[in-house]
ZAMARGU-4260 file (C-alpha; in steps of 0.2 Angstrom, whole numbers, plus 5000, padded with zeros to 4 digits):
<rodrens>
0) 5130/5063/5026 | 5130/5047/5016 | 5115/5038/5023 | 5105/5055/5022 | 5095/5061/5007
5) 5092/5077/5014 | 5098/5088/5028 | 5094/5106/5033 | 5103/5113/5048 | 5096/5131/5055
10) 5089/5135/5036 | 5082/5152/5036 | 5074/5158/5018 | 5063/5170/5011 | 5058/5185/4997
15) 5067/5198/4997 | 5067/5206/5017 | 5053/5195/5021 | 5060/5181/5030 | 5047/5167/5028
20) 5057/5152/5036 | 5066/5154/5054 | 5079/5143/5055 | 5073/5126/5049 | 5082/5109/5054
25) 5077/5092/5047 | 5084/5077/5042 | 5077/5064/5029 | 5084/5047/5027 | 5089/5037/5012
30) 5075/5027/5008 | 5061/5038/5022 | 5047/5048/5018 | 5043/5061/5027 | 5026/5073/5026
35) 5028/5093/5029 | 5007/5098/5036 | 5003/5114/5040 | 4990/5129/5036 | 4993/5139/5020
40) 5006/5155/5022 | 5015/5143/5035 | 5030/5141/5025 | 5029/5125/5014 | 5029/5129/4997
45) 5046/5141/5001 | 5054/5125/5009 | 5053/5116/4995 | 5058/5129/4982 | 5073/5135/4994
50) 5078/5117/4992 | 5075/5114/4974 | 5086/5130/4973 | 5075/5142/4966 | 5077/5153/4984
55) 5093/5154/4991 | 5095/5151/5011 | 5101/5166/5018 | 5107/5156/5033 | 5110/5140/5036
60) 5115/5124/5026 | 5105/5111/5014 | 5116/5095/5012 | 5105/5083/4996 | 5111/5067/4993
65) 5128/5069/5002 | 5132/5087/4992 | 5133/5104/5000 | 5116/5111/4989 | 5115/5126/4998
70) 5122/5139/4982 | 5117/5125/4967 | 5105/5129/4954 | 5091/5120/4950 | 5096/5110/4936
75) 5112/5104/4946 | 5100/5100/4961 | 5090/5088/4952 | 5107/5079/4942 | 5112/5074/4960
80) 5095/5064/4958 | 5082/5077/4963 | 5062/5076/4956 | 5051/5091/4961 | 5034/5090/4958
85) 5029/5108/4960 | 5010/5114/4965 | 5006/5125/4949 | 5011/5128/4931 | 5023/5110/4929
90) 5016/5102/4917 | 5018/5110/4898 | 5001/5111/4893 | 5007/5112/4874 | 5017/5096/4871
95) 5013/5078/4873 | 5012/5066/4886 | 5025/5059/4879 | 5034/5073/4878 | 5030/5080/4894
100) 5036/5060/4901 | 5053/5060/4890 | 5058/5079/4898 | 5062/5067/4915 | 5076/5058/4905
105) 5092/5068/4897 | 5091/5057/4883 | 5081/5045/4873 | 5091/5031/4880 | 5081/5020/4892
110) 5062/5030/4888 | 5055/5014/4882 | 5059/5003/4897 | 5055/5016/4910 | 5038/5018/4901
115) 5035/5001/4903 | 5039/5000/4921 | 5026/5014/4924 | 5013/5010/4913 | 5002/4997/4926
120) 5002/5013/4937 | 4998/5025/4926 | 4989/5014/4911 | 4975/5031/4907 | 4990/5040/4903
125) 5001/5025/4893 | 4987/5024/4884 | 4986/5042/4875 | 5004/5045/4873 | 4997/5057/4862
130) 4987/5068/4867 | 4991/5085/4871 | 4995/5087/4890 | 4983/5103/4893 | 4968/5096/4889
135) 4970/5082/4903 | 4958/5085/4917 | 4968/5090/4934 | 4968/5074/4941 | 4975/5066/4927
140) 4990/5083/4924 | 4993/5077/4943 | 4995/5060/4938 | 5006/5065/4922 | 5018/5077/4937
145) 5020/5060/4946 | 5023/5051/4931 | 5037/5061/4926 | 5046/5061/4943 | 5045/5042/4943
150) 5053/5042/4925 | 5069/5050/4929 | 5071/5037/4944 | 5075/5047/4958 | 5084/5046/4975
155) 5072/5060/4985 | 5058/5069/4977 | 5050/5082/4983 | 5031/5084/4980 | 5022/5101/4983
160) 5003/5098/4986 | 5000/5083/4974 | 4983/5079/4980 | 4975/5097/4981 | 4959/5097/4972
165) 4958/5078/4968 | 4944/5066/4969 | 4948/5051/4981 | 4951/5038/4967 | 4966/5049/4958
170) 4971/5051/4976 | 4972/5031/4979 | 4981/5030/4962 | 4995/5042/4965 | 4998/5035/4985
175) 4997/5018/4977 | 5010/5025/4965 | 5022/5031/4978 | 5020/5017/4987 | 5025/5006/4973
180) 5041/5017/4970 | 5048/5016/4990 | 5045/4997/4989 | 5056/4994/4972 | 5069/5008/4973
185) 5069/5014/4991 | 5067/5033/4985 | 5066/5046/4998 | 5052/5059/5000 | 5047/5073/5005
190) 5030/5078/5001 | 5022/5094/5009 | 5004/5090/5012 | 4985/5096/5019 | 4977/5080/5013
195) 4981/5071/5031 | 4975/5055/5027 | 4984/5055/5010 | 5001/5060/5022 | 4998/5047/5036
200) 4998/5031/5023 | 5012/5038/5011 | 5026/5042/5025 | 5035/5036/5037 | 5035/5051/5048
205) 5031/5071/5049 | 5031/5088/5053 | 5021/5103/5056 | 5025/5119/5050 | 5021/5135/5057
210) 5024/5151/5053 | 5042/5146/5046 | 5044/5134/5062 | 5043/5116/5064 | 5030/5116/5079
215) 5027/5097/5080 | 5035/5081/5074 | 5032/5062/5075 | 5030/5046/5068 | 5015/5045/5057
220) 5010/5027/5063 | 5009/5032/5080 | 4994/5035/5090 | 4988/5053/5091 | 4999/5057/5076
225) 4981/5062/5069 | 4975/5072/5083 | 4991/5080/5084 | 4990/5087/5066 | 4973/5091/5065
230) 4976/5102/5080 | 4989/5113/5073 | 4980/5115/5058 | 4965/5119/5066 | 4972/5134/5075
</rodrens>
């Protein structure tokens, strides 16, 4: 488990009765991204939230950075070095930037140098440290979810849908971003996707869910990865 950041092994999870995934097996490496694509209702979302711990897995094991997370909370999840950007309602609309960027760390120590370390990546936020979060524009509340993960320097984060809705340029900035943050500090991700061009140039490799099922899997640089995507999604 040591050179893995994630592992599921026959994860089933769901609400209630409904079972939404069947049975789920993957593996993430230390240092890998990986991209989850499929059509909406196919199970994504519910991946990621039954890892974060929000949703237990009512069969099956989820293994996080070398720890059996398949009964942790949330809060314990991300101590083991866990960022979740989630798809809706992350960012508190009521505080600062800044505050919104100091709730990644557990204390003031170290704020000011991770801030600095960010800042040529995010400099339209740096800049307005500020000003209240909710009256960002939804590219820039995106930006400020990314910002934050970065913050608490991860070892996998998780990002649900970061690029739904965004014009091109906040797209580059974020995928320049995570980029930036595989090349110094070899963080592993996961980052469930519909924005295939956005996938393709951030991972490494990925997989289609359908219907609670992986359906399709490959390596992103490959040819016909494209093709093969787009047809799952299509149908």
């Amino acid at each position: 488990m040591s050179e893995l950041a994630l592992q599921l092994d026959d994860v089933s999870s769901g609400y209630g009765s409904a079972v939404v995934l069947g049975g789920v097996t993957l593996s993430l490496a230390r240092g890998e991204a990986t991209a989850v694509l499929g059509k909406n209702g196919m199970g994504k979302t519910t991946l990621l939230r039954t890892i974060m711990g929000y949703l237990r897995p009512s069969d099956g094991r989820i293994h996080v950075l070398g720890t059996d997370a398949s009964a942790l909370d949330p809060h314990r999840i991300a101590r083991l070095g866990v960022s979740y950007a989630a798809q809706e309602h992350a960012v508190f609309t009521e505080l600062s930037i800044e505050d919104n960027l100091r709730l990644a760390l557990r204390s003031d120590k170290g704020f000011a140098e991770r801030l600095e370390d960010i800042a040529p990546l995010f400099p339209v936020l740096v800049k307005r440290l500020r000003q209240r979060a909710g009256t960002l524009s939804g590219g820039e509340q995106k930006m400020l979810l990314v910002a934050r993960a970065l913050m608490a320097r991860p070892s996998l984060m998780l990002l649900d849908e970061i690029t739904e809705g965004l014009q091109p340029s906040v797209i580059e900035v974020i995928a320049t971003a995570l980029r930036w943050e595989r090349e110094r500090r070899g963080t592993a991700m996961l980052l469930v996707e519909q924005h295939v061009p956005f996938a393709l140039d951030v991972a490494d490799r990925y997989v289609v869910l359908k219907q609670g099922d992986i359906v399709d899997e490959g390596e992103c640089r490959n040819d016909g990865a494209r093709d093969a995507i787009f047809h799952y999604l299509r149908v």
